[in-house]
C-alpha positions in Angstrom: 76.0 112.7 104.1 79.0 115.6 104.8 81.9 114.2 104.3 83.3 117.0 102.5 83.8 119.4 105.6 85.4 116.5 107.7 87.9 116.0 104.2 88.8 119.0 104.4 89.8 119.3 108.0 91.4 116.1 108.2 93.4 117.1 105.1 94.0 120.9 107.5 95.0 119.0 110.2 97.1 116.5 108.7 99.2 119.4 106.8 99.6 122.2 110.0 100.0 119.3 112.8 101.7 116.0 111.9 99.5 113.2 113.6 102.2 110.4 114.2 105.4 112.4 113.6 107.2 110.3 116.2 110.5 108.6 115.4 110.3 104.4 115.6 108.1 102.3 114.6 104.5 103.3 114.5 103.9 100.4 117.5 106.7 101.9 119.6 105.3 105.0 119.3 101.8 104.9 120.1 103.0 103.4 123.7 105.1 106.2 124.3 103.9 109.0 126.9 105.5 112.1 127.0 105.9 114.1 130.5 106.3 117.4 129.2 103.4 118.9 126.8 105.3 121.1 124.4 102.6 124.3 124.3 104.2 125.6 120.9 102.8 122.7 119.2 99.7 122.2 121.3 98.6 125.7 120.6 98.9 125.5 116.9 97.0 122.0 117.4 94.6 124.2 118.9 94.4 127.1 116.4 94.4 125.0 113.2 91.3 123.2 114.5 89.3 125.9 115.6 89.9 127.3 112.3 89.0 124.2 110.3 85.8 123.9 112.4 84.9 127.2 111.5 85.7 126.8 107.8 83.7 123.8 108.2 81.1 125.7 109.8 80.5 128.1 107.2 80.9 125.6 103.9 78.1 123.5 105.4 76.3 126.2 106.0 76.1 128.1 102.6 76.0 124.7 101.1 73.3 122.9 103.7 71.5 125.2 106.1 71.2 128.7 105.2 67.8 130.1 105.2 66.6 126.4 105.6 65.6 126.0 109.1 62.5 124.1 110.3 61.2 122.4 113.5 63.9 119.6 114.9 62.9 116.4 113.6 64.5 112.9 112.8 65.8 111.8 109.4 63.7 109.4 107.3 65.8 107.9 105.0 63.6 107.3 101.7 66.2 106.6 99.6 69.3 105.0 101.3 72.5 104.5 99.4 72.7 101.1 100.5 74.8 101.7 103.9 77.1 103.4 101.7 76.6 106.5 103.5 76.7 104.8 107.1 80.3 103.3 105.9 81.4 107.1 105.1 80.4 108.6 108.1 82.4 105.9 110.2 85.1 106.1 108.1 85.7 110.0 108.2 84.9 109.7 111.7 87.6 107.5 112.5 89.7 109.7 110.1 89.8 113.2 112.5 89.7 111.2 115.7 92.7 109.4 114.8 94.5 112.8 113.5 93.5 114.9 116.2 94.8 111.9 118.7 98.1 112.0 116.7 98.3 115.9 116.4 98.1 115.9 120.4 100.7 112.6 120.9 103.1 115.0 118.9 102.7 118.0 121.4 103.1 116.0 124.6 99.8 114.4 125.5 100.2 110.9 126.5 98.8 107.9 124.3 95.4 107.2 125.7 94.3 111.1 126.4 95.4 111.8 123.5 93.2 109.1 121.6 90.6 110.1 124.2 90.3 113.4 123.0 90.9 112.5 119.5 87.8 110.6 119.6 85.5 113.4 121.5 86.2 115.6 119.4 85.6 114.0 116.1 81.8 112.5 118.4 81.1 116.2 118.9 82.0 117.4 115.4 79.8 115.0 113.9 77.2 115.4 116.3 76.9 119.4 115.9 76.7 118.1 112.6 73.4 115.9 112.6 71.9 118.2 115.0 72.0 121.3 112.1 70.7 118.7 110.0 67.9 118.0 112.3 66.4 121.9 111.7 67.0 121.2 108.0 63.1 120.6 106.6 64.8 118.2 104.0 67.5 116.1 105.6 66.6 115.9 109.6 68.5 114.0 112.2 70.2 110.9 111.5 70.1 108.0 114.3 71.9 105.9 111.9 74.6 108.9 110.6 75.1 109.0 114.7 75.8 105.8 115.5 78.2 105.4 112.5 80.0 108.5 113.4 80.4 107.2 117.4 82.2 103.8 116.0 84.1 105.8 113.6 85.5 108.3 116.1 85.8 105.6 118.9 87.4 103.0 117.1 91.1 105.5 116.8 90.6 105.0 120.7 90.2 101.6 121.2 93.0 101.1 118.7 95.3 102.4 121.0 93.8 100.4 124.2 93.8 97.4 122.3 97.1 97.2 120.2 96.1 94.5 118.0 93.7 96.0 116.4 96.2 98.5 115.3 96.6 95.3 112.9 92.7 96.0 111.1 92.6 99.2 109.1 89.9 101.1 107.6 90.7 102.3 104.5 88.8 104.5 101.3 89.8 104.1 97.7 87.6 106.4 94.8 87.2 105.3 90.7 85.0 108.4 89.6 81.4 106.9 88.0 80.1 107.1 85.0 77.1 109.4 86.8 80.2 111.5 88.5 81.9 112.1 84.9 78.5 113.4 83.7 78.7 115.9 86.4 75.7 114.7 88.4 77.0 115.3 91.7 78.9 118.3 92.9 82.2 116.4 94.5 83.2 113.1 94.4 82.5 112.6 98.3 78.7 113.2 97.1 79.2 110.0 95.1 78.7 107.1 96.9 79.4 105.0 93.4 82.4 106.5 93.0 83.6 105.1 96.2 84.8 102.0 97.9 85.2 101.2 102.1 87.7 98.8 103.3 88.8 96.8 106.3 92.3 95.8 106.1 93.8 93.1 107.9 98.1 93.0 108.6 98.2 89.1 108.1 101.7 89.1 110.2 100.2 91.4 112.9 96.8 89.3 113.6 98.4 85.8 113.6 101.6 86.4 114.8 103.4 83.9 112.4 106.9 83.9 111.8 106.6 82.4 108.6 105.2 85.8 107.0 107.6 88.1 109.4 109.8 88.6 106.3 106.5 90.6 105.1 105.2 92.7 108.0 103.5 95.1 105.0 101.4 92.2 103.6 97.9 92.8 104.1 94.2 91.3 102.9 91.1 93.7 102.7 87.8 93.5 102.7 85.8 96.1 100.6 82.2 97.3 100.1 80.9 99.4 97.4 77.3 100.0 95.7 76.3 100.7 92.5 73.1 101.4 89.5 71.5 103.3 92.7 68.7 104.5 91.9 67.5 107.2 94.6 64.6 105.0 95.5 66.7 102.6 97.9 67.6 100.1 95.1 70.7 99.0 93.7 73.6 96.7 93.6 75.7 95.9 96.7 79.4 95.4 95.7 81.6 93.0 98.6 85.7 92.9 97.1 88.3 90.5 98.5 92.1 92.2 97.7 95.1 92.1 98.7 96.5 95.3 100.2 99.7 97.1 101.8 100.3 98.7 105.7 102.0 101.3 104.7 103.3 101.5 108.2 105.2 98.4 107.9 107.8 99.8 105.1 110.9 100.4 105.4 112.3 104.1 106.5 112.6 105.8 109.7 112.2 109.5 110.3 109.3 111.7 111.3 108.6 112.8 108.5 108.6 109.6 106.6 106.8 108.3 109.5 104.0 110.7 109.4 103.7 110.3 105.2 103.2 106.4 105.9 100.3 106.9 108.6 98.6 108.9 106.5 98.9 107.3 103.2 97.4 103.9 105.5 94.2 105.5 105.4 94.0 104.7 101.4 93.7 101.6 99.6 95.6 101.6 96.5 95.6 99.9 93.4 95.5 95.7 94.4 94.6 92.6 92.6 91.3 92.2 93.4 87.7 89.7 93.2 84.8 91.3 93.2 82.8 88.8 95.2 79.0 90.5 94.7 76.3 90.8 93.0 79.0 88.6 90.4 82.4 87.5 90.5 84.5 89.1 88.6 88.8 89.1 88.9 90.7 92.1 88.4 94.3 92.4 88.0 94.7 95.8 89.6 91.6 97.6 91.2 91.5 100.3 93.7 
């Protein structure tokens, strides 16, 4: 419904707090605990976030809630996008818990607390978040929105308890619609046409097989999309099959490096690609 806060402070965070800037490879490195928390880093973890929060505070506010308030109520969704929206809200959920968990790895925390926090605090961003929307008279709170956001933020920490599923990515990608070109909605994250939500798969990673170890980056993804909505609940569910790249798994060490890597995972890029619903149609190269 909002991802365009929880953009903005994974983009903050991801510029003022490295999240896996760790040397090694990014396996090694999630495993690692450190004894000492460095409180340098931790307090600008700290700082940058409050700060974000409030920035993200005060955009939803003059953009959602202001002057709006009503009696608490539950969201009735007359016009759903499909489970477009339910994808987003995962997905950006996932986003901060994972970069917050990082952000505290690379001040000290160990793996697991770290991912631990990662993931409440992304659950209690989003939640603050349904709960304004629940005195809005025109949006309410979301049941679905919730449940979304508590896979999203939890699945960063069951990554890291479970280290094979570091192996199954979600991923966004964005094509701006024709409605978005004719200025119809304010940003692109309004646009759930203009964007696709992917599970990607490390094909080396999830079967172990030597035969594909020569490429550890080779991935397949799974995509959903919607388009011709209508605002009335109708339109046309789009499922893509493509092939895709762990960024992870290149070559090049350093933190830096390492951290550019982890964060360009979270996209899918350009990928030869079948478009599996409501036709099938092949495309050479397809974000």
């Amino acid at each position: 419904m909002k991802h365009y806060p929880v953009f903005i402070l994974t983009a903050f965070l991801t510029v003022h707090a490295p999240c896996p800037a760790q040397p090694g490879n990014d396996d090694t490195v999630r495993g690692t605990e450190t004894s000492r928390i460095d409180m340098p880093r931790l307090l600008a973890v700290g700082a940058a976030s409050a700060v974000v929060v409030t920035i993200a505070h005060i955009q939803n506010y003059n953009s959602w809630w202001k002057g709006t308030s009503g009696p608490f109520h539950a969201a009735v969704d007359d016009a759903p996008p499909l489970g477009a929206d339910k994808c987003g809200h995962f997905l950006f959920s996932y986003y901060v818990a994972d970069i917050l968990g990082g952000s505290m790895r690379w001040s000290g925390i160990d793996s697991l607390r770290a991912a631990l926090y990662g993931s409440l605090f992304a659950f209690t961003l989003q939640l603050y978040v349904e709960i304004e929307d629940g005195f809005h008279p025109n949006l309410g709170f979301s049941f679905g929105d919730l449940a979304a956001n508590t896979l999203g933020s939890s699945y960063a920490l069951v990554q890291e308890r479970y280290p094979l599923l570091r192996s199954i990515s979600p991923k966004w990608s964005f094509s701006p619609s024709t409605r978005y070109l004719h200025h119809d909605y304010r940003t692109i994250f309004d646009d759930y046409e203009s964007q696709n939500y992917w599970l990607s798969f490390n094909i080396a990673g999830l079967t172990g097989n030597r035969i594909l170890s020569f490429l550890p980056f080779l991935n397949v993804a799974v995509g959903y999309g919607v388009t011709n909505l209508d605002l009335k609940g109708n339109g046309d569910r789009e499922i893509y099959l493509s092939l895709d790249i762990d960024m992870t798994k290149l070559p090049g060490d350093g933190e830096l490096l390492h951290s550019i890597k982890h964060l360009l995972n979270y996209f899918h890029f350009p990928a030869p690609t079948i478009r599996l619903t409501p036709t099938v149609i092949a495309y050479g190269l397809r974000f």
